[in-house]
Backbone as a ProteinNet text record, in pm:
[ID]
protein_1_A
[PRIMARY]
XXXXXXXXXXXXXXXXXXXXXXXXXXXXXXXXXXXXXXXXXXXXXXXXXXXXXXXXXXXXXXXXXXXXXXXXXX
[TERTIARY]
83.1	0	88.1	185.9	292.9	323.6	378.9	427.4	369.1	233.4	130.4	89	120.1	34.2	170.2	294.4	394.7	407.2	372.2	414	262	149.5	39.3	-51.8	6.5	-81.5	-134.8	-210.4	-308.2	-270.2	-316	-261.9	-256.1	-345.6	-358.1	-265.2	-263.3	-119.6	25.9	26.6	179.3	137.7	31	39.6	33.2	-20.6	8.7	169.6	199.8	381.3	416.5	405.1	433.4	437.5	257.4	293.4	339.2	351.5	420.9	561.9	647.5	749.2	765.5	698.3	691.5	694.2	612.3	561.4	710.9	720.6	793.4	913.4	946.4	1095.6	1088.1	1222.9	1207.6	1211	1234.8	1192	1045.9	930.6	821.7	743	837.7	786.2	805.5	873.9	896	799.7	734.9	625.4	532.8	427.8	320.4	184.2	134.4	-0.2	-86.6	-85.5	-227.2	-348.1	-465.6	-541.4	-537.7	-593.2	-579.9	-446.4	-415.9	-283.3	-311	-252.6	-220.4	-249	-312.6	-280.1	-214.6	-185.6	-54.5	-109.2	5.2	-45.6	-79	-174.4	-148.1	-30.4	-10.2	83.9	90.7	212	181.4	205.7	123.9	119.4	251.4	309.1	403.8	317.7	408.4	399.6	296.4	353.2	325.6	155.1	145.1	2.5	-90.2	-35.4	-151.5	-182.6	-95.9	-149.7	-224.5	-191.5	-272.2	-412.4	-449.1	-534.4	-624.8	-584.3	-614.6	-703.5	-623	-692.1	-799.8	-772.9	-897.8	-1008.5	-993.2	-1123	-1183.8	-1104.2	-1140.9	-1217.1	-1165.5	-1220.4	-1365	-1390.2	-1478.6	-1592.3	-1556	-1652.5	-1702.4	-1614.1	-1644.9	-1731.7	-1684.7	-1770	-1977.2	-1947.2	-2055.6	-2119.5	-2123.1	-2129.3	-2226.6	-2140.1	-2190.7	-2319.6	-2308.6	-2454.7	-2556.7	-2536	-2621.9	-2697.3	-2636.2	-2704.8	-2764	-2714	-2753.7	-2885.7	-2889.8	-2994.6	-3149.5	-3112.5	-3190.8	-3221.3	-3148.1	-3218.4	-3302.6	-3277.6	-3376.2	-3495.4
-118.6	0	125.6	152.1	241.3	237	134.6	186.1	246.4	165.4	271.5	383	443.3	542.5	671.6	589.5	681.3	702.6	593.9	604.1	708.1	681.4	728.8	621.6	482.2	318.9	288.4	212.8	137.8	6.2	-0.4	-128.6	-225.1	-286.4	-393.8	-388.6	-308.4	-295.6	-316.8	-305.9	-352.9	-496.4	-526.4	-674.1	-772.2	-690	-795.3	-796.9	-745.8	-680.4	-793.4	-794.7	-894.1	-1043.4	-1071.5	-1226.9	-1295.6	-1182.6	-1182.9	-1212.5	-1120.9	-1148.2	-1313	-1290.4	-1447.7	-1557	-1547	-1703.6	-1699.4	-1526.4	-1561.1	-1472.1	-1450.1	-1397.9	-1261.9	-1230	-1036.9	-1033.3	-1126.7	-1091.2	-1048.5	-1175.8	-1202.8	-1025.2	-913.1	-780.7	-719.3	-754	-659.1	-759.1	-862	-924.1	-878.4	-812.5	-729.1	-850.9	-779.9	-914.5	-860.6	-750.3	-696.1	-832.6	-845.8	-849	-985.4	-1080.9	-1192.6	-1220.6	-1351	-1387.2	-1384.8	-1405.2	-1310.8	-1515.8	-1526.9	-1703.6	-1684.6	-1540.9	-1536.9	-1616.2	-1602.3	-1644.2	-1830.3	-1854.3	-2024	-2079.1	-2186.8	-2299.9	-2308.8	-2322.5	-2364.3	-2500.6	-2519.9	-2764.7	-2755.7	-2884	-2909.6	-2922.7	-2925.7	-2964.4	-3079.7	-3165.3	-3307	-3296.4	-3301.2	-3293.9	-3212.9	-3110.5	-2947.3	-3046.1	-3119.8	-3182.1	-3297.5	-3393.2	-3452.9	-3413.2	-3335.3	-3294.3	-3210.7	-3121.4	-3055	-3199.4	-3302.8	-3430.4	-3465.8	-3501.8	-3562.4	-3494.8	-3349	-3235.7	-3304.3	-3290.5	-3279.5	-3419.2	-3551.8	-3658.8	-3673.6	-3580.7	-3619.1	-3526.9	-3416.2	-3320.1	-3430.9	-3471.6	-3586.7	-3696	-3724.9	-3818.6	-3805.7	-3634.8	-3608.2	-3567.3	-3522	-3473.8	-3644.5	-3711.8	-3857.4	-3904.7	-3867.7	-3928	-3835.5	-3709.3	-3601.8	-3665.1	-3667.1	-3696.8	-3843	-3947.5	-4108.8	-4068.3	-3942.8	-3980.2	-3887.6	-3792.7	-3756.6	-3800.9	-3940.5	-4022.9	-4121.9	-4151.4	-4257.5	-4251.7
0	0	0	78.8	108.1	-41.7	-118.9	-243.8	-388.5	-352.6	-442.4	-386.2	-266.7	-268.7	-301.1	-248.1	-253.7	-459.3	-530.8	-677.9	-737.8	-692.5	-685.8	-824.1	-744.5	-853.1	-749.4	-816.8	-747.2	-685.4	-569.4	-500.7	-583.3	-619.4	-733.1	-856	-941.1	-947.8	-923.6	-835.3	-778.6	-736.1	-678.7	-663.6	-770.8	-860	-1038.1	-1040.5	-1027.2	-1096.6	-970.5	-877	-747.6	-813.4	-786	-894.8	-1000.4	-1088	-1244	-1170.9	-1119.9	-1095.3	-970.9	-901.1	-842.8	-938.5	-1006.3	-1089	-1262.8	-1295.3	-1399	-1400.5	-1316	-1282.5	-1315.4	-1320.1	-1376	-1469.1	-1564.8	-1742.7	-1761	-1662.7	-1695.6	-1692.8	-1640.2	-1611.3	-1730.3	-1823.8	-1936	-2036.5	-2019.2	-2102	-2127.9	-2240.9	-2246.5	-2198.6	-2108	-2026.3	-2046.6	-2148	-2134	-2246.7	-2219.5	-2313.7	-2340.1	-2435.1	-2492.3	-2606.6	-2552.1	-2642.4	-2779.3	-2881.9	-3024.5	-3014.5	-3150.3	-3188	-3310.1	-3373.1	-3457.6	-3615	-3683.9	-3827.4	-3777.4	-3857.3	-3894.5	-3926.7	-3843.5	-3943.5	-4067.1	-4090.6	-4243.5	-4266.7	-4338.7	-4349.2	-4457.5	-4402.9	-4503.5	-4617.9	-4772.8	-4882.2	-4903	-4874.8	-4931.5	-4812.1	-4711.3	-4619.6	-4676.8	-4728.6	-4802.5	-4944.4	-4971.7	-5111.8	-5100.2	-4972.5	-4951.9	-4896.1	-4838.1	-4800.6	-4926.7	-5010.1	-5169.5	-5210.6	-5250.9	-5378	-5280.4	-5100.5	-5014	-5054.7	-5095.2	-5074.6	-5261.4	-5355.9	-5469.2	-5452.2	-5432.3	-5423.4	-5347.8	-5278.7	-5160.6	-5228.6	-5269.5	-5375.3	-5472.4	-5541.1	-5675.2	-5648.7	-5520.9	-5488.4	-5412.1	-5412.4	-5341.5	-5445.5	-5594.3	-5700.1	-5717.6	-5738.5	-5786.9	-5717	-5570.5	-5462.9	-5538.5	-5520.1	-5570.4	-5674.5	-5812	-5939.2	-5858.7	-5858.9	-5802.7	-5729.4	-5662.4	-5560.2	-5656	-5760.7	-5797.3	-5940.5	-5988.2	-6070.3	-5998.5	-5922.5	-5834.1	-5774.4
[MASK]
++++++++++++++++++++++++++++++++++++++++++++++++++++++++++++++++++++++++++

């Protein structure tokens, strides 16, 4: 309390900066904590998985193409 009132922060405040530094050392203070974590660009799929996955889609279209007509000749 003494040190927020002497900096003129809020108690709570300094007690975040308290557990941050408890749980993640004195780096963990120069870490920006504001807000929700960033989930950042996507992965990118290897080569060969993005292609396997490309023909799964075309095949599975082709094949849904085929029920379609099948089911509306019947």
């Amino acid at each position: 309390m003494e040190t927020a009132e002497r900096f003129g922060l809020r108690h709570k405040r300094i007690q975040d900066w308290e557990r941050i530094y408890l749980t993640e050392g004195g780096e963990g203070l120069y870490i920006d904590h504001r807000g929700r974590g960033s989930t950042g660009r996507p992965l990118k799929l290897p080569k060969e998985v993005e292609e396997n996955l490309l023909a799964e889609n075309q095949r599975l279209k082709v094949e849904l193409a085929y029920l379609k007509k099948l089911h509306l000749t019947t």
